[in-house]
C-alpha positions in Angstrom: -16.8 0.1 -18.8 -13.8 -1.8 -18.5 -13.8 -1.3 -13.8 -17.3 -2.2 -14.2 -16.5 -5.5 -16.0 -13.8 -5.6 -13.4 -15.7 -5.1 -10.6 -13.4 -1.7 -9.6 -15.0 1.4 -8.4 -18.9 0.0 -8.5 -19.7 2.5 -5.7 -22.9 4.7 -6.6 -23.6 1.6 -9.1 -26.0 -0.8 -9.6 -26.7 -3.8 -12.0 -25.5 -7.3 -12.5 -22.7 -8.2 -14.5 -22.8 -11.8 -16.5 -20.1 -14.1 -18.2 -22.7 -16.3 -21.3 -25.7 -15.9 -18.2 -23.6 -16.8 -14.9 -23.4 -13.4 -12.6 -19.4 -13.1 -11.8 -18.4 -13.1 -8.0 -16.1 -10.7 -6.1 -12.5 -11.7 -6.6 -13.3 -14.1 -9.6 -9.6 -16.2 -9.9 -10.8 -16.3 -13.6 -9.9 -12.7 -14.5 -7.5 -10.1 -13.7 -7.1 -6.1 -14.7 -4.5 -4.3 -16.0 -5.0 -0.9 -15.3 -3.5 2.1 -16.7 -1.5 3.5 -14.0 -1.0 0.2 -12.3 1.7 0.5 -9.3 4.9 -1.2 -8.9 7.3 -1.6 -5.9 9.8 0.7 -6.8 12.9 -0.9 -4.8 12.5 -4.5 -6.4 14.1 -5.2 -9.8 12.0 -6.3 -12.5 13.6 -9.9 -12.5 12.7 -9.7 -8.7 9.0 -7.9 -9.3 8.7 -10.9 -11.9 10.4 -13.6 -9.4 7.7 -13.2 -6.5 4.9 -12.9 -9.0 5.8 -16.7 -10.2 6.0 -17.5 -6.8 2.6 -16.3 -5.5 0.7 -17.4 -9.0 2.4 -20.9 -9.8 2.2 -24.2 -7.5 4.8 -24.9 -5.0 5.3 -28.4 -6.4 6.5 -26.2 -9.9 10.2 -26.6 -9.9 12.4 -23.2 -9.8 14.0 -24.1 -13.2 10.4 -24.0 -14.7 9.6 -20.9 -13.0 12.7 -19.4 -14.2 12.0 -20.3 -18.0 8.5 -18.7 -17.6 10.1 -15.7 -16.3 12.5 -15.7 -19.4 9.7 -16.1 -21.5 7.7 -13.6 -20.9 10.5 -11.0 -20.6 11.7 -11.9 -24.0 8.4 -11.7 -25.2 7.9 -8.1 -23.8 11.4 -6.7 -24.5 11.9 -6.3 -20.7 15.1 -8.9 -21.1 17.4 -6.4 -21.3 16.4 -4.2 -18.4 15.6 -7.5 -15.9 18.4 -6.2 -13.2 17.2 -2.8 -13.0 15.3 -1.3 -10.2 11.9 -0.7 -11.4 12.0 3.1 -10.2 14.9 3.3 -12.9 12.8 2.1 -15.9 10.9 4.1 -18.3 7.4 4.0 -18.2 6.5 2.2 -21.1 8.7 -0.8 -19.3 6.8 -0.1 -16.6 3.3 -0.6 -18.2 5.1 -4.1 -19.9 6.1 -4.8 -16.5 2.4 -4.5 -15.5 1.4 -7.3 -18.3 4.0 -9.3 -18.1 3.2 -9.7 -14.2 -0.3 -11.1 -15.0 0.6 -13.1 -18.0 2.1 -15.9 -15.7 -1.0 -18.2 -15.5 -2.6 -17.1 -19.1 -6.0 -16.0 -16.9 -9.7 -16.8 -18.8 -10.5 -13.1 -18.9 -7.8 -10.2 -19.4 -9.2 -7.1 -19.1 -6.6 -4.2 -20.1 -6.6 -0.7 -20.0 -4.6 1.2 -23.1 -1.7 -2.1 -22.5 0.2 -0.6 -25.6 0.6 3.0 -24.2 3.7 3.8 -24.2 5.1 1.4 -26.6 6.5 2.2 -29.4 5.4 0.4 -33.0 6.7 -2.6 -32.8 6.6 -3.9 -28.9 3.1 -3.2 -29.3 2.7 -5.2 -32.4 4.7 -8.0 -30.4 2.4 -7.1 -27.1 -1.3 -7.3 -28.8 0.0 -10.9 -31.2 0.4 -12.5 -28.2 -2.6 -11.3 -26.5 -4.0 -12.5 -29.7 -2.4 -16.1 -29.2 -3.9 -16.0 -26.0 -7.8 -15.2 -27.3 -6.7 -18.4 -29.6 -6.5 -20.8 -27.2 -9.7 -20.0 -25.3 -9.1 -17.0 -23.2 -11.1 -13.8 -23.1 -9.1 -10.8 -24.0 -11.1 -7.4 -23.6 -9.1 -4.2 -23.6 -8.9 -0.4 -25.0 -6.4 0.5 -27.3 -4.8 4.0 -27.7 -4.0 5.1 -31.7 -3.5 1.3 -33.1 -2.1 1.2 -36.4 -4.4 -0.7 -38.8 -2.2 -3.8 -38.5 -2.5 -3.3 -35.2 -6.6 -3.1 -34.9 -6.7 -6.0 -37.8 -5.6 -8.3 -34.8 -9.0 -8.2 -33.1 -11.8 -10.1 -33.2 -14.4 -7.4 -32.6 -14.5 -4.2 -31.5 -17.2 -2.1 -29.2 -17.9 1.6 -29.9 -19.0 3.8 -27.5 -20.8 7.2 -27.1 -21.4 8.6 -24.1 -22.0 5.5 -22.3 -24.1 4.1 -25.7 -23.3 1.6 -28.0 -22.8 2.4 -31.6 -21.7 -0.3 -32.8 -20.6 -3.8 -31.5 -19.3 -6.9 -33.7 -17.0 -8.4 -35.8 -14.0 -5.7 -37.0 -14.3 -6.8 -40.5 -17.9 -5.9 -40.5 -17.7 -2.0 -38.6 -16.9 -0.3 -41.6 -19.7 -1.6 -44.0 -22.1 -0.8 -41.1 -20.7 2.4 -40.2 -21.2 3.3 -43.9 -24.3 1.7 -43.5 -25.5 4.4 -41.4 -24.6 7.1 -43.1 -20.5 7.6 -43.0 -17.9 7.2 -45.2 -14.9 6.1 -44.8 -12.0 7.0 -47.5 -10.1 4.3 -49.8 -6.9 3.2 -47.9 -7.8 5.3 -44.6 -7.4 3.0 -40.7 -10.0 1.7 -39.9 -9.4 2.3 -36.1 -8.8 6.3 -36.9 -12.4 6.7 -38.9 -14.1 4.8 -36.3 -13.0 7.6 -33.9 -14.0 10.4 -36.5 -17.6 8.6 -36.5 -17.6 9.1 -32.4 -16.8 13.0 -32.9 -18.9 13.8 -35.6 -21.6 15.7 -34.7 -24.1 14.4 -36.6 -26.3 13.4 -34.1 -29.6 11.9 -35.9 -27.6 9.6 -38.0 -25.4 8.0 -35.0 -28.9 7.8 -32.4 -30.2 5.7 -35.2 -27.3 3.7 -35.2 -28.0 3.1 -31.1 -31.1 2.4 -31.7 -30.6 -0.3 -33.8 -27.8 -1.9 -32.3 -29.1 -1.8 -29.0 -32.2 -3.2 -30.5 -29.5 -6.1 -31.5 -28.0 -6.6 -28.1 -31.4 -6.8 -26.4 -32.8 -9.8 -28.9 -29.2 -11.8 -27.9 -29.9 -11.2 -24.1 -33.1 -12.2 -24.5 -31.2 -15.5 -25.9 -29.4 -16.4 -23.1 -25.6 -17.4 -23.7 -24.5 -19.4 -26.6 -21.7 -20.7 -24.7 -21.0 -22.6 -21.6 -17.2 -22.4 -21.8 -17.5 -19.7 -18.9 -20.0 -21.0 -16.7 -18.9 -22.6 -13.3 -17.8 -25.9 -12.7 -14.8 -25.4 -15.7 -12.5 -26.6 -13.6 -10.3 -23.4 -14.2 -8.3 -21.9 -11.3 -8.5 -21.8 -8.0 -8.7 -18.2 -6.1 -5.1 -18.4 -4.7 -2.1 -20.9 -6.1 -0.2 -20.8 -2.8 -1.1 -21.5 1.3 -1.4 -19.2 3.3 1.5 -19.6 5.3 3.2 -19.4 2.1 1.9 -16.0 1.0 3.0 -14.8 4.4 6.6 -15.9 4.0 7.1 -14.6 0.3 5.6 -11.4 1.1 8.0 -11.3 4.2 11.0 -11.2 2.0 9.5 -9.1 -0.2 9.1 -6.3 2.2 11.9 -7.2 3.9 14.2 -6.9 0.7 12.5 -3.6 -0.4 13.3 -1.7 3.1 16.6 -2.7 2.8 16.8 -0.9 0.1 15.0 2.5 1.0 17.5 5.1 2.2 15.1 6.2 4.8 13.6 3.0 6.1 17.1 1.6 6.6 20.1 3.6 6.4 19.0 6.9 7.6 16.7 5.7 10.3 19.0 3.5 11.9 21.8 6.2 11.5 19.3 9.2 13.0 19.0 6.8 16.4 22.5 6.1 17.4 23.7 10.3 16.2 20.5 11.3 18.7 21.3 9.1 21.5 25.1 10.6 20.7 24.1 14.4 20.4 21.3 14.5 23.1 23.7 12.6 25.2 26.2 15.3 24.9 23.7 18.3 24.9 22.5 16.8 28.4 25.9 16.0 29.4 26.2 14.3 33.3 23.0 16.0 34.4 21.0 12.9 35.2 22.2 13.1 39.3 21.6 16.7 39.3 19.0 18.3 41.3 19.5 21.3 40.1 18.9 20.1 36.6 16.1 17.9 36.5 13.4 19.6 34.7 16.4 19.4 31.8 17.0 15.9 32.1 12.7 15.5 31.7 12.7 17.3 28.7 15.9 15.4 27.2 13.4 12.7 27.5 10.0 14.3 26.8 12.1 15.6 23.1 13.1 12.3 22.6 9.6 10.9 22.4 8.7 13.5 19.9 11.7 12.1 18.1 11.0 8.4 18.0 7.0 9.3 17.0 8.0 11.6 13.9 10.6 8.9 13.2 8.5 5.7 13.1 5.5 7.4 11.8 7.3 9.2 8.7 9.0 5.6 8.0 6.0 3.4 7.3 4.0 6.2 5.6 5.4 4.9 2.2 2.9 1.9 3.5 0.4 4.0 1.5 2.5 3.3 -1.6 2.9 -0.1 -1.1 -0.9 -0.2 -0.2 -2.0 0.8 -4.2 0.3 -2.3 -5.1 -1.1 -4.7 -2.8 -5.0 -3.6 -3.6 -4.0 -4.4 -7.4 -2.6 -7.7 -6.6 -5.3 -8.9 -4.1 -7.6 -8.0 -6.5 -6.0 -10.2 -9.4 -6.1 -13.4 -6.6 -2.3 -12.8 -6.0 -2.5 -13.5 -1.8 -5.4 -12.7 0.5 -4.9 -9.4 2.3 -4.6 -10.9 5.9 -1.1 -12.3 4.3 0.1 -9.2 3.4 -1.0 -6.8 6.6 0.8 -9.3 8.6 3.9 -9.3 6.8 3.8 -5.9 6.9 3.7 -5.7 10.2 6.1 -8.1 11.5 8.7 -6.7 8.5 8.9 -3.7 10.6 9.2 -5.7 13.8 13.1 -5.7 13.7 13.9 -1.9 13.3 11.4 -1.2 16.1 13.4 -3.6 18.2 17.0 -2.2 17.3 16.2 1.1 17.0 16.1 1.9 20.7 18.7 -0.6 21.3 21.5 0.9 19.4 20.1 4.6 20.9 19.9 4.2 24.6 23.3 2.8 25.9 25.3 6.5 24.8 22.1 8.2 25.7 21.8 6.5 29.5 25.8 6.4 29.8 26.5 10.1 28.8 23.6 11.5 30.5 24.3 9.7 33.8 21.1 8.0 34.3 21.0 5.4 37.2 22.8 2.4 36.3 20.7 0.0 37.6 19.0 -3.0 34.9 16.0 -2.3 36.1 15.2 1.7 35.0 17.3 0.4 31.9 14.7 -1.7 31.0 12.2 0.0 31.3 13.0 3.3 29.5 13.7 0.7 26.6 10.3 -0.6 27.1 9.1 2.6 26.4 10.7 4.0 24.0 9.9 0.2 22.0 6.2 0.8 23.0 6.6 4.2 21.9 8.3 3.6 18.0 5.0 1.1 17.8 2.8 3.8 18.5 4.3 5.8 16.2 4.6 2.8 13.7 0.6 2.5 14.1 -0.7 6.0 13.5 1.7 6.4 10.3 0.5 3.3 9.1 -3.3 4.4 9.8 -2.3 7.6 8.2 -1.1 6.5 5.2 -4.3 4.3 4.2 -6.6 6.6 4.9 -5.2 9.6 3.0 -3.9 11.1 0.6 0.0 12.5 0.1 -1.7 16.3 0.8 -2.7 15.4 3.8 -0.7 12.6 5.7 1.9 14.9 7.2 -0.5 17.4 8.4 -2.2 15.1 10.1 1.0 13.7 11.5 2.2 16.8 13.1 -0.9 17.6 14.4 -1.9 14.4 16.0 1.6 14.8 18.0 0.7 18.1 19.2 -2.2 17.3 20.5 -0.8 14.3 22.4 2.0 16.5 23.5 -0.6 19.2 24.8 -2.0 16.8 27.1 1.7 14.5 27.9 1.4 16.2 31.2 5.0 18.0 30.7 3.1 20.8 29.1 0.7 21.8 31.8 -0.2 18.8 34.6 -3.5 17.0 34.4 -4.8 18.7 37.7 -3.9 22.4 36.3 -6.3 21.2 33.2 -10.2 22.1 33.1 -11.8 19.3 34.9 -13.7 18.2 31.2 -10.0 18.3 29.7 -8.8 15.9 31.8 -9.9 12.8 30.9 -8.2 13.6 27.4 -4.7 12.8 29.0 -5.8 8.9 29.1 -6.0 9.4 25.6 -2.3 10.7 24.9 0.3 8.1 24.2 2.6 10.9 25.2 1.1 11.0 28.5 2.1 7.6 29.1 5.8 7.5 28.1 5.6 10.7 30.3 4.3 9.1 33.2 6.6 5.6 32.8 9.2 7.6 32.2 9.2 9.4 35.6 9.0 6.4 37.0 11.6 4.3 35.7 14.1 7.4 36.5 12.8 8.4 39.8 10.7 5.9 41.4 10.7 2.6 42.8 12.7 4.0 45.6 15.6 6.2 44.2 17.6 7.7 46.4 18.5 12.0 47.0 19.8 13.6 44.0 23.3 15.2 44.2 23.1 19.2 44.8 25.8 21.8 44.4 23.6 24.7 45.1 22.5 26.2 47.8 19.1 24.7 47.9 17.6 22.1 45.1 13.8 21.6 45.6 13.4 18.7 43.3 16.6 16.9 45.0 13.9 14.2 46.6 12.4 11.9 43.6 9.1 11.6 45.5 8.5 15.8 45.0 9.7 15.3 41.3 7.2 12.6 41.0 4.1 14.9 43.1 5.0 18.0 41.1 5.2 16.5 37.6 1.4 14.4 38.8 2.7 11.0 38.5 -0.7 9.4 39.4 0.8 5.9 39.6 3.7 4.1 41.6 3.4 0.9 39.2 5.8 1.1 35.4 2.9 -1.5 34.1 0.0 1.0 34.5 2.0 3.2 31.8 2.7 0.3 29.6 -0.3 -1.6 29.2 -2.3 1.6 28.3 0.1 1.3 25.2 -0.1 -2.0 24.4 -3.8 -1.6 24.3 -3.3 1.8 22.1 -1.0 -0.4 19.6 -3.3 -3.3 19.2 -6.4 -1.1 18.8 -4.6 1.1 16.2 -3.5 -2.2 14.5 -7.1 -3.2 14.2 -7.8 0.4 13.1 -5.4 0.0 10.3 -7.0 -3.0 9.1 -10.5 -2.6 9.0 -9.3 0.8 7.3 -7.3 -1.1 4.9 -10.1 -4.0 4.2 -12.7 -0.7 3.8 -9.9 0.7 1.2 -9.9 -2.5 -0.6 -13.3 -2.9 -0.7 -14.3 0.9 -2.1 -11.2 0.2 -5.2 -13.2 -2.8 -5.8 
């Protein structure tokens, strides 16, 4: 009931959904949802989770002393003072859920809608939790919410209360009023026993006649006050409330930009590891491949020192974003509680990663070119980098793709595969002419083929000179029989580069509409 009120998971469903006779839009700024199991950046503290909340859902023109009182505030009032400078990973998960509220509490929304917010919290944060949700429903919002086990103090604090059974109400009003007409019907409800607890034994109990008549009258009830029309217009349009997003746009981008940035920073992976695994790669494969980039003799070695490398820098890029996914379940929640629009955060995302895609192959390829002895000439230099840059993107793209289109099962799997089908068709494998003339075309469609092809070319085209030979006879001393055996089909480094720009903005677009269609099936 409560993502059908919300608008969240209305797939397979039909029907309108009303506030006093006005039908509520997609998005509504008037209302947010608390789920359940509502995700949290793991790497961001809960001061910091609670810092760029204020900042996407108060004004600019709010100074940062008021936004630091309201984060205070609502802190205190949630217990979550004393754990503010711990990473949220580190927090227990009834903090967590508090986290959750306290996140949406910031501009006291018209509607609430919560699922179980008490669960785990223990007797008296939930008492603390609900009497301000209750101050809240005093001064004119709409609280609606499920409750797990409240203690009868606890259920005393609501206005009215909604009973459902399988899908059918039994009872809707006033919680002073259930009992009498749960007794009404039939039940009885023992001297000094909670209220909320008999309720529940009423749902269970399995006599059957005595609750459908209770349906049938009540629904008779609701259908009488539909037929009514609303009572109230304090809902209707026009209230002046709030506007679907507190911030510009630029500013959304900018804030989420910091965000990101400050959580990669502090993944291991993203950061530490990943810029560690280039420059110990370009280091080991530069000594594993030692002085053999003059050698005639060793050329189909010095290829596959390359050809291994852009296995590495796919795995490596791919594997690093896939945590996207994660980040993806936060960002759905907040764009659906009016946080920022979506187009702010898939850009941020995507220029966050920008840096390390840039530095990566930087810090990699001076050891790598140096100890391999690679021609020293700017030109080849430049180019390799190129590749290797368009390369990490690539990899960057499919892992994002990846990881919003499926699940954990079944991202890596489709990782590894998609790279072993690009390598089958690189060209390193088995050339495009020994292929079956129908598998052909399918190389045109391997990013590996590309970084294959350009990478021939920046190491022995463009006019290279004999290769040094200390044997007898070398057959692939002359670059131009390197480049007709391995099927370079070009003399020109852009026709292997701008098949991968292409490949990274169309998997960019890919990853959006994927993204938009993810959004749109949650909602």
């Amino acid at each position: 009931l409560l993502n059908v009120l919300a608008g969240v998971g209305m797939v397979g469903l039909s029907g309108d959904v009303t506030i006093n006779g006005e039908p509520v839009e997609e998005n509504d700024p008037r209302s947010v949802y608390v789920e359940q199991d509502c995700p949290l950046l793991s790497y961001l503290t809960v001061r910091g989770t609670m810092t760029y909340a204020v900042d996407m859902k108060m004004s600019r023109r709010t100074s940062r002393k008021e936004k630091r009182n309201k984060i205070k505030e609502i802190l205190s009032l949630l217990g979550l003072d004393t754990c503010a400078r711990t990473l949220v990973k580190n927090i227990s998960g009834g903090e967590q859920k508090r986290l959750s509220v306290a996140v949406e509490l910031i501009t006291n929304p018209a509607v609430m809608l919560l699922d179980e917010p008490t669960s785990g919290l223990d007797s008296a944060s939930s008492m603390q939790l609900v009497s301000h949700l209750k101050s809240l429903a005093m001064g004119g919002r709409t609280i609606v919410c499920t409750i797990h086990q409240p203690a009868s103090s606890l259920f005393q604090l609501f206005d009215d209360v909604f009973l459902l059974v399988k899908g059918r109400c039994l009872y809707s009003g006033p919680v002073e009023g259930m009992i009498e007409t749960l007794e009404e019907g039939g039940f009885r409800c023992p001297e000094y026993y909670n209220p909320a607890d008999f309720a529940i034994e009423v749902l269970l109990d399995a006599d059957i006649e005595a609750k459908e008549a209770m349906i049938a009258k009540t629904s008779a009830e609701m259908r009488e006050l539909f037929e009514a029309g609303p009572s109230s217009p304090s809902l209707q349009r026009g209230d002046g409330m709030v506007r679907r997003y507190q911030v510009p746009f630029w500013y959304q981008f900018l804030v989420l930009l910091k965000r990101s940035a400050i959580s990669s920073t502090k993944d291991e992976f993203y950061f530490r590891i990943r810029f560690g695994f280039y420059i110990a790669i370009g280091l080991v494969f530069g000594v594993v491949h030692y002085n053999i980039g003059n050698d005639a003799a060793k050329v189909i070695a010095n290829i596959g020192c390359f050809f291994q490398l852009f296995n590495f820098i796919y795995f490596v890029n791919s594997i690093a974003v896939i945590n996207y996914a994660e980040e993806a379940d936060v960002s759905i929640k907040e764009i659906a509680n009016n946080w920022y629009s979506r187009d702010a955060y898939f850009f941020s995302k995507l220029l966050n990663d920008l840096p390390m895609q840039i530095l990566c192959p930087t810090v990699m390829l001076p050891s790598l070119y140096y100890l391999t002895n690679q021609p020293l000439e700017f030109n080849r230099i430049t180019m390799l980098w190129v590749i290797f840059l368009l390369g990490g993107l690539v990899g960057q793209c499919i892992g994002l793709l990846v990881g919003v289109c499926f699940g954990p099962k079944t991202r890596n799997f489709i990782l590894g595969n998609t790279c072993i089908v690009a390598v089958l068709f690189s060209g390193y494998v088995i050339t495009s002419s020994n292929l079956a003339w129908y598998l052909r075309p399918l190389c045109y469609l391997s990013f590996q083929w590309y970084m294959n092809q350009g990478s021939l070319l920046a190491l022995y085209g463009y006019g290279r000179g004999s290769l040094k030979c200390d044997q007898v006879y070398c057959y692939l001393k002359k670059p131009s029989v390197i480049l007709e055996e391995f099927d370079v089909q070009t003399e020109r480094i852009e026709d292997c580069l701008w098949p991968l720009v292409t490949m990274v903005g169309v998997l960019y677009v890919l990853t959006y509409v994927a993204f938009v269609v993810r959004l749109r099936r949650m909602k």
